[in-house]
C-alpha positions in Angstrom: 95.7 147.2 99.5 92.7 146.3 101.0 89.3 148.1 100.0 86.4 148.4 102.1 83.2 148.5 100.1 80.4 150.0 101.7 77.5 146.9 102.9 74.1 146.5 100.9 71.7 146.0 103.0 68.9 143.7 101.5 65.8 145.3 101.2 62.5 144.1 103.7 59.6 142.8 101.4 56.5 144.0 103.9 53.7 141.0 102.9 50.4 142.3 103.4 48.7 140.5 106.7 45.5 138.9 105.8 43.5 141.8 106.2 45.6 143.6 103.7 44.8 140.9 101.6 41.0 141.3 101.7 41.2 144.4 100.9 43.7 144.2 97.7 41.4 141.6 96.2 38.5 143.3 97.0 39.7 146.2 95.3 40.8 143.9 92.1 37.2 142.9 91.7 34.9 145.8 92.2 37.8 147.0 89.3 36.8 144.1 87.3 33.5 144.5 87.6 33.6 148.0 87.1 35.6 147.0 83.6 33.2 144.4 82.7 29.7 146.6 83.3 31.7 149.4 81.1 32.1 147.1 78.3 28.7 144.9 78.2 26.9 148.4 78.4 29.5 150.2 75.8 28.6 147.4 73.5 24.4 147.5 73.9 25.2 150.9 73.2 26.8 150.3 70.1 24.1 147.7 69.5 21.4 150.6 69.7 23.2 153.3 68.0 23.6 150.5 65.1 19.6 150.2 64.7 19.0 153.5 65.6 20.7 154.5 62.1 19.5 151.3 60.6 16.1 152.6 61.2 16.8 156.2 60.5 18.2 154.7 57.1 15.0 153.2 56.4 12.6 155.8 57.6 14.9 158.5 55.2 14.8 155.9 52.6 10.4 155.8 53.3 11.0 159.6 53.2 12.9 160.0 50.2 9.7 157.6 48.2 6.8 159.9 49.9 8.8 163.1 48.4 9.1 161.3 45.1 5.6 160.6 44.8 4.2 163.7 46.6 6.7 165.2 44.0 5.3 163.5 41.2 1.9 164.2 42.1 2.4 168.1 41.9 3.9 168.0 38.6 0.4 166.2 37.2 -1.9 168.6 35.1 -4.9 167.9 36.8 -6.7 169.3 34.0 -5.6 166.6 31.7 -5.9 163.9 34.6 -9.7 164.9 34.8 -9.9 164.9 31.2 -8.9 161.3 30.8 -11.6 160.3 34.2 -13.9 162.3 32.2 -12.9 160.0 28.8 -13.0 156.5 30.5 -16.6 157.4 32.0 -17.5 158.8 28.5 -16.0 155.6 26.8 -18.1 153.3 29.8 -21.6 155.1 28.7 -21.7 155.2 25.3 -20.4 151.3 24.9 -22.5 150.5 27.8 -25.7 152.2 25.7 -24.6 150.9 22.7 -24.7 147.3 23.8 -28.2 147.6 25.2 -29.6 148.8 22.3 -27.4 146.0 20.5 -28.9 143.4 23.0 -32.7 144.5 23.0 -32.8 144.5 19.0 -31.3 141.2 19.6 -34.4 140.1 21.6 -36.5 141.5 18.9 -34.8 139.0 16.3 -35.1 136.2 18.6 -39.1 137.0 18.6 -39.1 136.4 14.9 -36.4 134.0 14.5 -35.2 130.7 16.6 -31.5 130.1 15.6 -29.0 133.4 16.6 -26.0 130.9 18.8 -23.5 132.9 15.9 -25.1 136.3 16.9 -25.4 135.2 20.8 -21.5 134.3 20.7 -20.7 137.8 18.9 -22.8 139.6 21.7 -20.9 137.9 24.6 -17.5 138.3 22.6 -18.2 142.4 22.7 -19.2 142.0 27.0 -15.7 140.3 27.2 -14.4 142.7 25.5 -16.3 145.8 28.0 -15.0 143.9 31.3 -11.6 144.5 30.1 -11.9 147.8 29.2 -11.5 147.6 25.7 -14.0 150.0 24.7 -12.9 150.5 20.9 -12.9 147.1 20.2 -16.2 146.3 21.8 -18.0 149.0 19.4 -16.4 147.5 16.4 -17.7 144.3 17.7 -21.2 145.6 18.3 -21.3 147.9 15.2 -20.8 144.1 13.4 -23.1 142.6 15.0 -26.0 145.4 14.5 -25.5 145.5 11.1 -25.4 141.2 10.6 -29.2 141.8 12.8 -30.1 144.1 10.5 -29.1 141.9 7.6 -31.4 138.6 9.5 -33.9 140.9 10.1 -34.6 142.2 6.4 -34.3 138.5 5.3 -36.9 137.3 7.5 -39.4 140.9 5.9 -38.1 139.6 2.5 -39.0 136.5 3.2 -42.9 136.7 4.2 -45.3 135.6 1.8 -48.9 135.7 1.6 -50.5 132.8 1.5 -52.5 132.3 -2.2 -55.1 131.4 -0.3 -55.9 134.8 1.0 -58.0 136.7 -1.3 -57.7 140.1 -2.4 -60.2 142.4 -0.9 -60.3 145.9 -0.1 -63.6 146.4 1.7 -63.9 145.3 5.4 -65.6 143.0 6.6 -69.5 144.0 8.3 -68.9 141.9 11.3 -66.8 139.0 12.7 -63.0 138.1 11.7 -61.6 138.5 8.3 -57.9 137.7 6.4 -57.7 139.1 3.3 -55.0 141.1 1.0 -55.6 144.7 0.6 -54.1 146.3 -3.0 -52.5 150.1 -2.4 -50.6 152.2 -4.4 -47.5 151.1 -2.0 -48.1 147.5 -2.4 -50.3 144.7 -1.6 -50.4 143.6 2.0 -51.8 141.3 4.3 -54.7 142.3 7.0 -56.4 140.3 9.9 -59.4 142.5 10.9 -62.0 142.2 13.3 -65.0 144.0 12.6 -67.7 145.4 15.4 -70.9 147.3 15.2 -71.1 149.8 18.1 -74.9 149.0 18.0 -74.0 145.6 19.5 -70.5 145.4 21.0 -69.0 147.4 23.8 -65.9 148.5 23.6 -63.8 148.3 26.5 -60.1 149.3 27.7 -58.7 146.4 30.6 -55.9 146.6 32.3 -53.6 144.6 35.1 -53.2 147.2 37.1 -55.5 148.8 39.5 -54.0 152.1 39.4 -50.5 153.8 38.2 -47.5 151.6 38.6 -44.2 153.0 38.6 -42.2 149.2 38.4 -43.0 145.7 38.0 -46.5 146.5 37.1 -48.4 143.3 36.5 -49.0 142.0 33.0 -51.4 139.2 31.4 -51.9 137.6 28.5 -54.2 138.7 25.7 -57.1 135.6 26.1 -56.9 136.2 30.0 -58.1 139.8 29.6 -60.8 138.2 26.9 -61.2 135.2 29.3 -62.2 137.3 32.4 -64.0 139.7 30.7 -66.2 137.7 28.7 -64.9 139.3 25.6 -65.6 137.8 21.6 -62.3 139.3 20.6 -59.7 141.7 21.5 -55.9 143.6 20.8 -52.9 144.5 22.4 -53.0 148.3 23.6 -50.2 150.8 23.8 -46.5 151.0 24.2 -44.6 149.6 27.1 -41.6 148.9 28.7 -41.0 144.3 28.4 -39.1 142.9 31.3 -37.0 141.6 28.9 -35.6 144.9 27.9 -32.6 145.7 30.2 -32.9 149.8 29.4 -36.9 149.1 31.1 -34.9 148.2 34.6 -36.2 149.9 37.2 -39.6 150.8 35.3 -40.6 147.2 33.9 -43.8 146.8 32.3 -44.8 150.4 32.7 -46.3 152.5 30.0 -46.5 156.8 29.9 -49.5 157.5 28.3 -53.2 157.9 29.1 -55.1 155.3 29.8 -58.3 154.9 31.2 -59.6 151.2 31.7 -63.4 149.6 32.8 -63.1 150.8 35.7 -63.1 154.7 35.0 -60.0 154.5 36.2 -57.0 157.0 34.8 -53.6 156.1 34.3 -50.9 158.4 33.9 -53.5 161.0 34.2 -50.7 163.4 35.7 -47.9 162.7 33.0 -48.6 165.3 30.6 -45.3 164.9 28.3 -47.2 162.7 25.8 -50.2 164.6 26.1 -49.8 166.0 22.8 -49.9 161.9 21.1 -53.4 160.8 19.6 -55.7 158.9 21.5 -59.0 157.3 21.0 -62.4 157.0 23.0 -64.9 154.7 22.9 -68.6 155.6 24.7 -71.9 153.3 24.5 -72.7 154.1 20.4 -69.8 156.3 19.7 -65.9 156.2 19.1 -63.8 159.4 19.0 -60.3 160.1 17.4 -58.3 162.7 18.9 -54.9 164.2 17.3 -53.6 164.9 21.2 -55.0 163.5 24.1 -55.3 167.0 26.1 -58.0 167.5 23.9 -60.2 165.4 25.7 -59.4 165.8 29.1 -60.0 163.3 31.9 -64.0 162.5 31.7 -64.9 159.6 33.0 -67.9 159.5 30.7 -66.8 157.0 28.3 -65.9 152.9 28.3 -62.5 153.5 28.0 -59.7 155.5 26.5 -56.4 154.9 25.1 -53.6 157.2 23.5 -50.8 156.0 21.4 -49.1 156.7 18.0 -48.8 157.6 15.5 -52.4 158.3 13.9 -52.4 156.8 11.0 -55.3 158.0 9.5 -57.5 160.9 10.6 -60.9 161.9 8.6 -60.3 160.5 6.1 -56.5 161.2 5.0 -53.3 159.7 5.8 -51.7 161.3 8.6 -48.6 159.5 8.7 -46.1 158.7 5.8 -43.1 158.0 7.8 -40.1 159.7 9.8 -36.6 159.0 10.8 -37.3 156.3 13.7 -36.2 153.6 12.0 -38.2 151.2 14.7 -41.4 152.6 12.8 -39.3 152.2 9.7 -38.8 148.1 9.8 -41.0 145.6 8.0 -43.5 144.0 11.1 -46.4 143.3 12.1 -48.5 146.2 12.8 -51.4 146.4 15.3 -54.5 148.8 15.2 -57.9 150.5 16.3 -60.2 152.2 13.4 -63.6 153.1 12.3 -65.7 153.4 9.4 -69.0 154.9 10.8 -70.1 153.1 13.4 -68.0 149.9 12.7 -65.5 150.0 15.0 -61.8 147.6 13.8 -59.3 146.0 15.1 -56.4 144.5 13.5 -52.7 143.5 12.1 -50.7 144.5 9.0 -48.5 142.2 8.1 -45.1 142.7 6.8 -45.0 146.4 6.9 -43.6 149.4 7.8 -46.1 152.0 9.9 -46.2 154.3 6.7 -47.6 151.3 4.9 -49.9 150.7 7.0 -51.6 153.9 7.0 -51.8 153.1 3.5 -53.2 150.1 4.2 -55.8 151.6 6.4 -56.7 154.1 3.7 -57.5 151.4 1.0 -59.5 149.8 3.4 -61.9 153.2 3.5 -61.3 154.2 7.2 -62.1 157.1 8.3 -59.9 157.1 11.3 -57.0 154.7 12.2 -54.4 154.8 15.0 -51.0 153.0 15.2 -50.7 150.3 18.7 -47.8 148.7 20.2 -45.8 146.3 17.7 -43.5 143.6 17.4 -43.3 140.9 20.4 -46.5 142.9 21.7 -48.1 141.9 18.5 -51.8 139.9 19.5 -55.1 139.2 18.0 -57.9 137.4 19.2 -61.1 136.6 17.6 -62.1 133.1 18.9 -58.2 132.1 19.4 -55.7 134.1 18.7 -55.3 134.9 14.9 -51.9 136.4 15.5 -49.7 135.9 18.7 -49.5 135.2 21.5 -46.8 137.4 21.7 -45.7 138.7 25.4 -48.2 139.4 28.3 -49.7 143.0 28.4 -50.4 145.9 31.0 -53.6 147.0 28.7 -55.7 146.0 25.9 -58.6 146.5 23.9 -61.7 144.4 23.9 -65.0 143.7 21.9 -67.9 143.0 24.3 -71.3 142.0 23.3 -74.1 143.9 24.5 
């Protein structure tokens, strides 16, 4: 039996013509392209959003450290912050004050004695010890120290002697230059005294300033002022502030009371806090002790005036038998300015304390004595100096002849 099966007719496979060609690839590429610019920009985006939170990240993180400490900052006491401020600035002062006063008593050892390298080491051990903050152990260092000072400086009172060659005498001399010891019921001490009959010596007040000086006032040495004056002999005058002293910065050389020099001219004239200290004037035939300086006012009368203290004797009795300065309280060489009648004296104790001095002055008979600056100020001339030179001064006292 024959079957017929139905023909399959092959189908026609339509080639695109070249055109159709173009057109296809065409097509193919702008899609590649299209893919291509999808992906490089998907991926810088990616890239971005990657360091955007990286960034984020870190700011937060910045963020979290500010809160911490803005944080921590609210839960100070600021009462108790202030408190400690207030502390360290307390601690700074009083150690800083401490070693000045430390380091100018050192100075005043070093006047009487060469050889302090042990006490120089312990001073700059206690300023190591201030730059790093160690306040506490700076003040032991420094409390040390002062009392080891202390300890040189009563060896070196204990360990004056006077000379057997000085006799003991306790009448002044007339005129002229004496060295002689004077017997009290405190002791016997040493005195160089000048004597000066107002009948025949002037006495002035010089200074080396023309007029007030408020810092880095000029200074000279005792025999200059004798030098340039003519003078026969002469004394240091009243409290100052040395260079040397670092609590004197800023006001160096510079002393607070009255003073009035050859010249008739006033110093301090409008300072009236020490206006209640003693002071003493000296005219043509006549010298005047005051107990306070506004007692006599601001005449211009006179050769010169000068106030200091303490008075140490005042007609006749002792005006001073000691307080609790314990500068005044030391053993030293004591300067002063007294009178018996119309003999005028100047002068050093040696080896005492100011109390003792007034003493001193009262054995000799004076009828008025008053205390003048001390220590490394210490100077007495009388045809060279008899005791010093000690440091240059603002203002002294001088014997002129007539």
């Amino acid at each position: 039996m024959k079957i017929n099966l139905p023909k399959i007719k092959k189908p026609k496979i339509h080639l695109p013509g070249k055109k159709g060609f173009l057109i296809t690839f065409f097509a193919m590429a702008v899609i590649a392209s299209l893919a291509y610019t999808s992906y490089y920009y998907l991926t810088k985006f990616n890239q971005d959003i990657n360091t955007l939170q990286k960034d984020k990240s870190e700011k937060e993180s910045r963020l979290k450290e500010v809160q911490r400490l803005y944080d921590e900052l609210k839960s100070v006491d600021q009462l108790k912050r202030n408190e400690a401020l207030q502390e360290e600035i307390d601690n700074i002062q009083e150690t800083y004050k401490t070693a000045v006063t430390t380091y100018e008593e050192l100075l005043k050892l070093k006047e009487k004695k060469d050889k302090t390298q042990d006490l120089d080491e312990l001073f700059s051990k206690a300023l190591a010890l201030l730059t790093e903050r160690k306040y506490k152990e700076a003040s032991e260092i420094l409390s040390e120290l002062d009392g080891k000072i202390n300890e040189e400086t009563k060896k070196i009172a204990a360990s004056f002697s006077i000379p057997a060659s000085v006799a003991e005498n306790n009448a002044p001399p007339d005129s002229g230059y004496s060295r002689q010891r004077v017997g009290t019921d405190a002791g016997i001490f040493m005195v160089s005294i000048i004597a000066a009959d107002l009948g025949s010596t002037r006495i002035i007040v010089d200074t080396a300033s023309d007029s007030d000086c408020g810092n880095e006032c000029p200074v000279l040495p005792l025999a200059t002022y004798v030098s340039r004056n003519g003078a026969y002999a002469g004394v240091n005058g009243s409290y100052f502030c040395p260079a040397t002293y670092p609590s004197c910065a800023g006001k160096t050389n510079t002393f607070d009371l009255l003073v009035m020099n050859k010249n008739k001219t006033y110093f301090n004239s409008g300072n009236n806090v020490y206006s209640n200290n003693p002071a003493v004037i000296f005219g043509d035939n006549y010298i005047r002790f005051v107990t306070a300086a506004s007692q006599w006012g601001r005449d211009t009368g006179p050769n010169g005036v000068l106030s200091n203290y303490p008075m140490l004797v005042f007609n006749g009795n002792i005006t001073f038998g000691g307080d609790d300065d314990p500068k005044k309280g030391s053993k030293g060489a004591r300067s002063f300015v007294a009178n018996k009648g119309n003999t005028v004296y100047i002068g050093v104790v040696h080896g005492v304390t100011v109390a003792e001095s007034a003493r001193a002055m009262k054995a000799l008979g004076m009828e008025n004595a008053l205390n003048l600056d001390n220590g490394g100020s210490t100077a007495l001339w009388s045809g060279g100096y008899k005791v010093g030179p000690g440091r240059n001064l603002p203002n002294v006292i001088l014997f002129v002849r007539k």
